[in-house]
N, CA and C of each residue as an Amber inpcrd file, in Angstrom:
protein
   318
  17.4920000  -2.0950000   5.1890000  16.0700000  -2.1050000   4.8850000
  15.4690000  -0.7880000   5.3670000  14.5390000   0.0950000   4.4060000
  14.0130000   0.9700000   5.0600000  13.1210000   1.0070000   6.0440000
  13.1960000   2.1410000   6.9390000  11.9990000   1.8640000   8.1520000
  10.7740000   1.5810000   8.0170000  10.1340000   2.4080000   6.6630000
   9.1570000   2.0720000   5.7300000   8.4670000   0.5410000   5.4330000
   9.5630000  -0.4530000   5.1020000   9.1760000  -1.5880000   4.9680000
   8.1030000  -1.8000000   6.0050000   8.6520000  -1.4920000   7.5420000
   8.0200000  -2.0660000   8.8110000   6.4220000  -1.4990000   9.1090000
   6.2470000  -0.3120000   8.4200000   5.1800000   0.4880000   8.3300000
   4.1470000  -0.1360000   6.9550000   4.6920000  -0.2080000   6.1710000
   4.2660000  -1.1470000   4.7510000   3.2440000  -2.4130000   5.1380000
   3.9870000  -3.5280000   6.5710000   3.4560000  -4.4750000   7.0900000
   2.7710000  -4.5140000   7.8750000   2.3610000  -2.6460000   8.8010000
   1.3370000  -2.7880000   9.9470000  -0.0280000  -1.7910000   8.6270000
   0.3800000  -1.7100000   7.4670000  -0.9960000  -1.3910000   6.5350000
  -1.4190000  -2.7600000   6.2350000  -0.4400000  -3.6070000   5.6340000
  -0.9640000  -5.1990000   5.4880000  -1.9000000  -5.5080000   6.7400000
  -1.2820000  -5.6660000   7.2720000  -2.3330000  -6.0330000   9.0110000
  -3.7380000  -5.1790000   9.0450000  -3.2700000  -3.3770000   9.0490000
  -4.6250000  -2.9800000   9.6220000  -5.6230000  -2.8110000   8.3070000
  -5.0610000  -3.5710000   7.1420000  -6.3680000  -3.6930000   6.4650000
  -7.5080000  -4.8580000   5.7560000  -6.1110000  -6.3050000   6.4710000
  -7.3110000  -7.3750000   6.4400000  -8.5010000  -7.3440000   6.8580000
  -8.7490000  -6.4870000   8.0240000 -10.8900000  -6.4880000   8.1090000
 -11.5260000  -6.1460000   7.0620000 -10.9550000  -4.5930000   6.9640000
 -11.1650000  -3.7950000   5.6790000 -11.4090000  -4.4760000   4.5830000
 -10.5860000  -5.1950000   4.3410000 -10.6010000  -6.1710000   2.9140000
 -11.3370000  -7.4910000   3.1180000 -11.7090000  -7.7230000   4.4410000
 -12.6840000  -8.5580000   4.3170000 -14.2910000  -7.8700000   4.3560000
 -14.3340000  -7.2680000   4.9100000 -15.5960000  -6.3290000   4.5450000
 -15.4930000  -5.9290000   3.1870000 -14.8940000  -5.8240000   2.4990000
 -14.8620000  -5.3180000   1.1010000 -15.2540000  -6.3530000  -0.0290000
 -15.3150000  -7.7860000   0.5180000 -15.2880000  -8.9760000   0.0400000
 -16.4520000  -9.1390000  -0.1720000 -17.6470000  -9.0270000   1.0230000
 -18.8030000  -9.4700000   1.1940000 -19.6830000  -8.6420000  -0.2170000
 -18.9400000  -7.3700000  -0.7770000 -19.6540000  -6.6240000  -1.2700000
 -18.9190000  -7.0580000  -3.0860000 -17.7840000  -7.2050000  -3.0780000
 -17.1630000  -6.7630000  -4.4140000 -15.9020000  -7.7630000  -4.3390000
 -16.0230000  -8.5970000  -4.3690000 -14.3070000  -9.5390000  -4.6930000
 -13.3670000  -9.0470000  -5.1620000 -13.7630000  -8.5090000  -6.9670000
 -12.4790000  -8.3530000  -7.7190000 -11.9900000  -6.9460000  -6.5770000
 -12.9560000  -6.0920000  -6.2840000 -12.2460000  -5.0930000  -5.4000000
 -11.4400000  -5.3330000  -4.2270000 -11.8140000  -6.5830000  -3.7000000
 -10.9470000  -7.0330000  -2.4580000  -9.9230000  -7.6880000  -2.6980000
  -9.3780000  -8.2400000  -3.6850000  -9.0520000  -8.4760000  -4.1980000
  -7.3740000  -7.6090000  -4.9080000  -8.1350000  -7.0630000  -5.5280000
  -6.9320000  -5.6740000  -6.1160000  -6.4940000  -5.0200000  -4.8260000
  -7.4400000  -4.4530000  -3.5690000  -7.0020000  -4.1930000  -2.7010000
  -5.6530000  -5.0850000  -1.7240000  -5.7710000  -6.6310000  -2.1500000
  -4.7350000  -7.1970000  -1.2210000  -3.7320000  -7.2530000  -2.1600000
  -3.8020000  -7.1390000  -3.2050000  -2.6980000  -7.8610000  -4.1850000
  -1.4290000  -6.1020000  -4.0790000  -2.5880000  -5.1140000  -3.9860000
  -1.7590000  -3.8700000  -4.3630000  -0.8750000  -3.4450000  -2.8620000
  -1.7160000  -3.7970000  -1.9190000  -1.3380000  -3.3970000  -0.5130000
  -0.4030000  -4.4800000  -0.1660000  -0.4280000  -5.8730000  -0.0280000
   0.9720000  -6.7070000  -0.0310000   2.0030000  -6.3880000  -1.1120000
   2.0320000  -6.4020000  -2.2820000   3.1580000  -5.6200000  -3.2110000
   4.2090000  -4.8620000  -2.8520000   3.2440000  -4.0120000  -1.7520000
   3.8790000  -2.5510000  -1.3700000   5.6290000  -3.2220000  -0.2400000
   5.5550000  -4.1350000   0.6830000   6.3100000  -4.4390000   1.7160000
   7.2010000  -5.3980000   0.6810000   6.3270000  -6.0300000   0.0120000
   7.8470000  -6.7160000  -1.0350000   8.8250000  -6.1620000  -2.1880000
   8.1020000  -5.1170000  -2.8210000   8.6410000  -4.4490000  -4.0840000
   9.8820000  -3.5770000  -3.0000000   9.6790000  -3.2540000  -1.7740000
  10.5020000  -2.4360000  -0.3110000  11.8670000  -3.3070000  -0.5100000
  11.2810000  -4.2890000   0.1790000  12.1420000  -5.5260000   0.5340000
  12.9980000  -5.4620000  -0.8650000  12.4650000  -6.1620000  -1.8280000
  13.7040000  -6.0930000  -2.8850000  14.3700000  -5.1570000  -3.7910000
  13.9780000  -3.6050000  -3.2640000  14.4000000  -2.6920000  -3.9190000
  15.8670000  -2.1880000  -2.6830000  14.8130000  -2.8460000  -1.4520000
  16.4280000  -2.2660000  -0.3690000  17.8790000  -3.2290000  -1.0530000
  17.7860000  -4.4230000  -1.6590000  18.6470000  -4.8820000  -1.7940000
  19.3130000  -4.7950000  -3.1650000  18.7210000  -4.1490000  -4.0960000
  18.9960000  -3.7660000  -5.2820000  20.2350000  -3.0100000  -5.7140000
  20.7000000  -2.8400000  -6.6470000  21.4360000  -1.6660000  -7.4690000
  21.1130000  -0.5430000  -7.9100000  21.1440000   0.4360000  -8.2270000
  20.8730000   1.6580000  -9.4680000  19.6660000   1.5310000 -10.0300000
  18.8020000   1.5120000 -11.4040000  18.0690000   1.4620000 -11.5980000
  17.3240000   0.5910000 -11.2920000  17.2300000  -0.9080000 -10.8340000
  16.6430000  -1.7130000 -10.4270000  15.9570000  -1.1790000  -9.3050000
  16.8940000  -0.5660000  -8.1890000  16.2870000  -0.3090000  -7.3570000
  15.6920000   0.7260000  -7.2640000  15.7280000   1.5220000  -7.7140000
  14.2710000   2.7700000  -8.5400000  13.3040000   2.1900000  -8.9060000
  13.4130000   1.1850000  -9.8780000  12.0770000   0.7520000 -10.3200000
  11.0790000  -0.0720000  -9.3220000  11.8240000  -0.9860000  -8.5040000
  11.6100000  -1.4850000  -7.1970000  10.4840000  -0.4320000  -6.4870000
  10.7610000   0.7570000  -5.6650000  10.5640000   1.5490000  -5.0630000
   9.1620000   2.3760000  -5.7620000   9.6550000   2.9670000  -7.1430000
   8.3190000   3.4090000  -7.7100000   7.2020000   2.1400000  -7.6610000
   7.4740000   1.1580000  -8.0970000   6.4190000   0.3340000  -8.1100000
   5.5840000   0.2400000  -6.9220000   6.6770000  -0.1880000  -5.4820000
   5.7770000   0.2680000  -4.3510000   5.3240000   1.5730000  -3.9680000
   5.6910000   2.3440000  -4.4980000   4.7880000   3.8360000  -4.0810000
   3.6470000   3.6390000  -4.7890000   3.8510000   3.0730000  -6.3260000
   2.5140000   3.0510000  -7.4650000   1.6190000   2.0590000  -6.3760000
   1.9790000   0.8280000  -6.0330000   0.6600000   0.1060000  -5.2090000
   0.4520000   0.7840000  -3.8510000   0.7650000   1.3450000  -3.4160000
   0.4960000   1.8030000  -1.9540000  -0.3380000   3.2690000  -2.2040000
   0.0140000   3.8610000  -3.6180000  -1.3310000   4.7660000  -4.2200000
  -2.6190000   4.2040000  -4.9130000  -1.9500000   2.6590000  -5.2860000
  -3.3070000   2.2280000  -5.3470000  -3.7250000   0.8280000  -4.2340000
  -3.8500000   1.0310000  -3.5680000  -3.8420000   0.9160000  -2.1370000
  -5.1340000   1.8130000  -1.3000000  -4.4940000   3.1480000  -1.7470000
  -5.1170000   3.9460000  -0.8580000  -6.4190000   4.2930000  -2.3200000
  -6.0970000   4.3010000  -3.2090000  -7.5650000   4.0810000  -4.2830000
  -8.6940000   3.7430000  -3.9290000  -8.2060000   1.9570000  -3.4280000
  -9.2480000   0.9200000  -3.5370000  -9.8650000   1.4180000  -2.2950000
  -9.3550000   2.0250000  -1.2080000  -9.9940000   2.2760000   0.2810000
 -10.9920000   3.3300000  -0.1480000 -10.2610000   4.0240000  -1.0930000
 -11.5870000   5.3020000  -1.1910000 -12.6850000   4.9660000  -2.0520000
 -12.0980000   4.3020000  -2.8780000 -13.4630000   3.5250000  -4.0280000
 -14.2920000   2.3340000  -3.4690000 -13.8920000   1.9240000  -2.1680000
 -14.8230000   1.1440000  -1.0830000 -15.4600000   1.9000000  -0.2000000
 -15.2950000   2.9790000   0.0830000 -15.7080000   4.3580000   0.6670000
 -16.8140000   4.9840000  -0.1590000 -16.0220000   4.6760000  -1.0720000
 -17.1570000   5.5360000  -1.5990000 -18.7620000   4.8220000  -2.5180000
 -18.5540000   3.5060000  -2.7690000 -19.5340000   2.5900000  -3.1980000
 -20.4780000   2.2790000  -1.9550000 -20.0190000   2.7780000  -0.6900000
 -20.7110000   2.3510000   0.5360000 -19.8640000   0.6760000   0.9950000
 -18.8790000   0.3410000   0.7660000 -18.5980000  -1.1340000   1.0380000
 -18.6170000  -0.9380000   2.5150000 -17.1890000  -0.1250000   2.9000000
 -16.4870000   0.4560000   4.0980000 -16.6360000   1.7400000   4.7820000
 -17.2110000   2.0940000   6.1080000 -17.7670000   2.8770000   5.7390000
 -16.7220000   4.0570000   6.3160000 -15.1580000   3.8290000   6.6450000
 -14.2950000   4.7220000   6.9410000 -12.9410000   4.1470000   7.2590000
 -11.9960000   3.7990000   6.0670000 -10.3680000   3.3720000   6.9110000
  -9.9730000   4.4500000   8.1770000  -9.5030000   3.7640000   8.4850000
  -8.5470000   4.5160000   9.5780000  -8.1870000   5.7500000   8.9590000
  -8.0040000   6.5470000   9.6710000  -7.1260000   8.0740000   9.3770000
  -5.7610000   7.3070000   9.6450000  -5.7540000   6.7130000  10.7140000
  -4.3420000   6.4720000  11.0200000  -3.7380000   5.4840000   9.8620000
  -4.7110000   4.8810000   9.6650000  -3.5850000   3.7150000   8.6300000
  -3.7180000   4.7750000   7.1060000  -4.4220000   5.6400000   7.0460000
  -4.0850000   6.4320000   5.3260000  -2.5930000   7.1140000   5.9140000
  -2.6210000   7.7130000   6.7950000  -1.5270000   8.5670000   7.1070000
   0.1400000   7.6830000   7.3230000  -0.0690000   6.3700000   7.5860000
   0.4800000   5.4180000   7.3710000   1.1350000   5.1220000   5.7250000
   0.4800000   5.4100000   5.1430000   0.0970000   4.8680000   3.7240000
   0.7160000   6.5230000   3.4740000   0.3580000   7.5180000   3.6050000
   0.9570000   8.7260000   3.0470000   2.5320000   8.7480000   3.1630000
   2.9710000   8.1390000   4.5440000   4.3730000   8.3550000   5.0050000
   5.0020000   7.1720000   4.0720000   4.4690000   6.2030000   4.0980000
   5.1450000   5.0190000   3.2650000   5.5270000   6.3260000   1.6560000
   4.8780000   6.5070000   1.2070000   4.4840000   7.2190000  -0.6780000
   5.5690000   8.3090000  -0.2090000   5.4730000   9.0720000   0.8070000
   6.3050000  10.1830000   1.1300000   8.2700000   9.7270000   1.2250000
   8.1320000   8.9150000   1.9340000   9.4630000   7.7870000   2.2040000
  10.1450000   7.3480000   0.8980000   9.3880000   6.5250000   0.3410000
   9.5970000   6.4680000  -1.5320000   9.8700000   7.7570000  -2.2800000
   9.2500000   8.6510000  -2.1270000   9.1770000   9.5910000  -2.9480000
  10.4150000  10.4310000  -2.6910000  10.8990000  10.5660000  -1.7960000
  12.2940000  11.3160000  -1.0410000  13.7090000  10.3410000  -1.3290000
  13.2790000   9.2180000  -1.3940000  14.4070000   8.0830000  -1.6620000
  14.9810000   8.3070000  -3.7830000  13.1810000   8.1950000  -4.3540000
  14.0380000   8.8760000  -5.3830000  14.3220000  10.2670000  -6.0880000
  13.8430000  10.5390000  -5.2940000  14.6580000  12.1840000  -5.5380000
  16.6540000  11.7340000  -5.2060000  16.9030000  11.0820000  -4.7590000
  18.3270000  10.8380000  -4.3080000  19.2750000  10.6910000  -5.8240000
């Protein structure tokens, strides 16, 4: 399993407030925000156990939600929902996309 996965699950964590503050303002946005940000630790999970192309497609998919992931934080940022994620959890979220992104270059 990549180390990534484990990093994948402390963005799940540090952005349930986030996404509950995001709620009070916009559902479908809180919404897309949990569905895209949990995605990210499972599409991990079953791409570590995959084959060849499966597990490419696995992997892009979680880089694709963990970029849109980091979307929904800025498009809650920027509507006024939230009024600042963490630096630490985007940079979180960069290393996850960075991790993926080096895996398929392989």
């Amino acid at each position: 399993m990549l180390r990534v996965y484990w990093v994948s699950l402390e963005v799940v964590a540090e952005l349930r407030p986030v996404i509950a503050r995001i709620e009070r303002h916009d559902r479908d946005l809180a919404r897309q925000t949990k569905k895209a940000s949990t995605s990210v630790p499972l599409n991990i999970a079953e791409g570590s156990f995959a084959h060849g192309g499966h597990r490419r497609e696995r992997y892009q998919t979680a880089c694709s939600s963990m970029r849109e992931t980091m979307a929904c934080c800025h498009a809650a940022e920027a509507a006024g929902y939230e009024p600042r994620v963490a630096e630490g959890t985007y940079a979180k979220m960069r290393e996850v996309i960075g991790t993926l992104v080096n895996n398929l270059k392989r």
